[in-house]
C-alpha positions in Angstrom: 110.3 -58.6 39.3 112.8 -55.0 39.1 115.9 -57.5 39.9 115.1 -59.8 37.3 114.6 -57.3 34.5 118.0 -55.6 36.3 119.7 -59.0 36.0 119.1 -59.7 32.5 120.1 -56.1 31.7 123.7 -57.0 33.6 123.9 -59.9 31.7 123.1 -58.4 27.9 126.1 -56.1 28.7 128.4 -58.6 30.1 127.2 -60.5 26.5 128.0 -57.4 24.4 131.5 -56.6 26.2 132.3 -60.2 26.0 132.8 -59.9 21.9 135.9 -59.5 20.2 135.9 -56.4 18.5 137.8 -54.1 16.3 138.5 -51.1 18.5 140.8 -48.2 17.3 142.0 -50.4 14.6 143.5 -53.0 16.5 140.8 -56.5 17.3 140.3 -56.8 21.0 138.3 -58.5 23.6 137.7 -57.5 27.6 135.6 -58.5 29.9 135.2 -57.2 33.7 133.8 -59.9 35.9 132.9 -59.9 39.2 134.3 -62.4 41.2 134.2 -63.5 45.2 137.6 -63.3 47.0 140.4 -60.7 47.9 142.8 -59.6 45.3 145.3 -62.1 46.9 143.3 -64.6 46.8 142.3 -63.9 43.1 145.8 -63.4 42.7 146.7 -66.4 42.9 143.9 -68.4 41.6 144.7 -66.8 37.9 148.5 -67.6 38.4 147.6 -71.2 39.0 144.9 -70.9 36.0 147.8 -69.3 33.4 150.1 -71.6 34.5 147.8 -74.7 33.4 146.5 -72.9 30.3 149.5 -72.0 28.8 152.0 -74.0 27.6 156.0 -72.8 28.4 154.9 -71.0 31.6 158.3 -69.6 32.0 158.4 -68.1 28.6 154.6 -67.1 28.2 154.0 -65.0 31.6 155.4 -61.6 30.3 154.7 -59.9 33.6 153.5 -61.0 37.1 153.2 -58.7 40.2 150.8 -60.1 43.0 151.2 -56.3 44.4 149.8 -54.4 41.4 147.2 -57.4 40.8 148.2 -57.9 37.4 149.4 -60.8 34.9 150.7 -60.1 31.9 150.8 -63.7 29.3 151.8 -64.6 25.8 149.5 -67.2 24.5 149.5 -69.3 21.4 147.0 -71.7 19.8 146.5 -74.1 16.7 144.6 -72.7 13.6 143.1 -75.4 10.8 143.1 -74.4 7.7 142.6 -76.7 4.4 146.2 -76.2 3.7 147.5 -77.8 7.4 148.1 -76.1 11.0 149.2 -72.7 11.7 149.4 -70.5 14.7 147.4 -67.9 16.6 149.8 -65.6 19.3 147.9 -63.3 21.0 148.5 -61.0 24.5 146.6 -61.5 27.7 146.6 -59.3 30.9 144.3 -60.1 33.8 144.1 -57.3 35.9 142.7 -58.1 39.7 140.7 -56.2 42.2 138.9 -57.2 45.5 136.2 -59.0 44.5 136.7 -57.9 40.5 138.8 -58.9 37.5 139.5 -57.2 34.1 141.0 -59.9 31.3 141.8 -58.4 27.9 143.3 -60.0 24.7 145.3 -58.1 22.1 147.7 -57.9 20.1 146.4 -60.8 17.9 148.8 -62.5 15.2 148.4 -65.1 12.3 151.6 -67.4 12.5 151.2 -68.9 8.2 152.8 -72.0 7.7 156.1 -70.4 5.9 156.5 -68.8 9.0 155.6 -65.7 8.2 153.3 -63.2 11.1 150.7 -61.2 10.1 148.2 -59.1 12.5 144.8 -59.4 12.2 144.5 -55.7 11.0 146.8 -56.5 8.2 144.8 -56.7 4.6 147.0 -59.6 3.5 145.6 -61.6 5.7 143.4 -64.0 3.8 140.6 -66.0 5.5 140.5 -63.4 8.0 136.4 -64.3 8.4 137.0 -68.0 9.9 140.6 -66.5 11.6 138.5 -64.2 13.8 135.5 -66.9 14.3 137.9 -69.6 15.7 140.0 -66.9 17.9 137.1 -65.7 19.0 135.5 -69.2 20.2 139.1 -69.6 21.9 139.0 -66.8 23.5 135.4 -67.4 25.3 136.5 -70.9 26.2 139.7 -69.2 28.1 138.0 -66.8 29.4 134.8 -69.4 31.0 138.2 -71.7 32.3 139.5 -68.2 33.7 136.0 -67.3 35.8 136.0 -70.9 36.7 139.1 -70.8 38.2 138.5 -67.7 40.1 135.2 -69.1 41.3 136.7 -72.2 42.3 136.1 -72.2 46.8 140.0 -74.3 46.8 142.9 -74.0 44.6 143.8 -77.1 43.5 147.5 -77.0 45.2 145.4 -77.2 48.5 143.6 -80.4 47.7 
């Protein structure tokens, strides 16, 4: 009955970290997951993961060292609006451990249709409510794609 009550516990945490939040001014989201595998292992299973998640591999993976366990990405998506399609960029680093990974986004811009960028921090940003609601449900679906990945038993280059 104690590990039950100590799982739920884990899991209302994981819940509450998993949010994207405004910390010291700037909207973020992290998330440390525990995962099974080495850090090589893990490694490689989120290089495969950011290369089929993000379009322009090349261009979006900032920063990739398999020693230091850590993958630095530029990501983009599509934003509807009543007025047509605009852009979200946004910064992702997965950071890898045996048996542990740490993803966080930042760094979170709205690409408007004249081309202009604003950050989510900035008060010109109108419709900043349904902005933050959409990035957010893009974020979780990465970041269940991500822990799926990693969970995966054979990386699909092994097939």
């Amino acid at each position: 009955m104690r590990n039950i009550f100590t799982l739920i516990a884990i899991l209302a945490v994981i819940q509450v970290q998993a949010q994207l939040v405004k910390e010291s001014g700037s909207y973020t989201f992290h998330q440390v997951v525990r995962a099974a595998g080495d850090k090589v292992d893990l490694y490689q299973k989120a290089e495969q993961w950011a290369k089929e998640n993000h379009e322009n591999t090349k261009n979006s993976i900032q920063f990739s060292s398999e020693d230091r366990g850590q993958i630095v990405l530029k990501g983009i998506f599509e934003h509807h609006t009543k007025n047509g399609m605009s852009n979200v960029a946004y910064l992702c680093t997965i950071q890898i451990r045996n048996g542990m990974y740490k993803e966080s986004y930042g760094d979170f811009r709205y690409m408007k249709l004249n081309g202009e960028e604003l950050h989510f921090e900035d008060k010109k940003l109108k419709g900043k409510s349904q902005i933050l609601e959409d990035t957010h449900m893009k974020i979780v679906s990465l970041s269940a794609s991500l822990r799926d990945q990693l969970s995966s038993q054979v990386m699909a280059s092994e097939k």
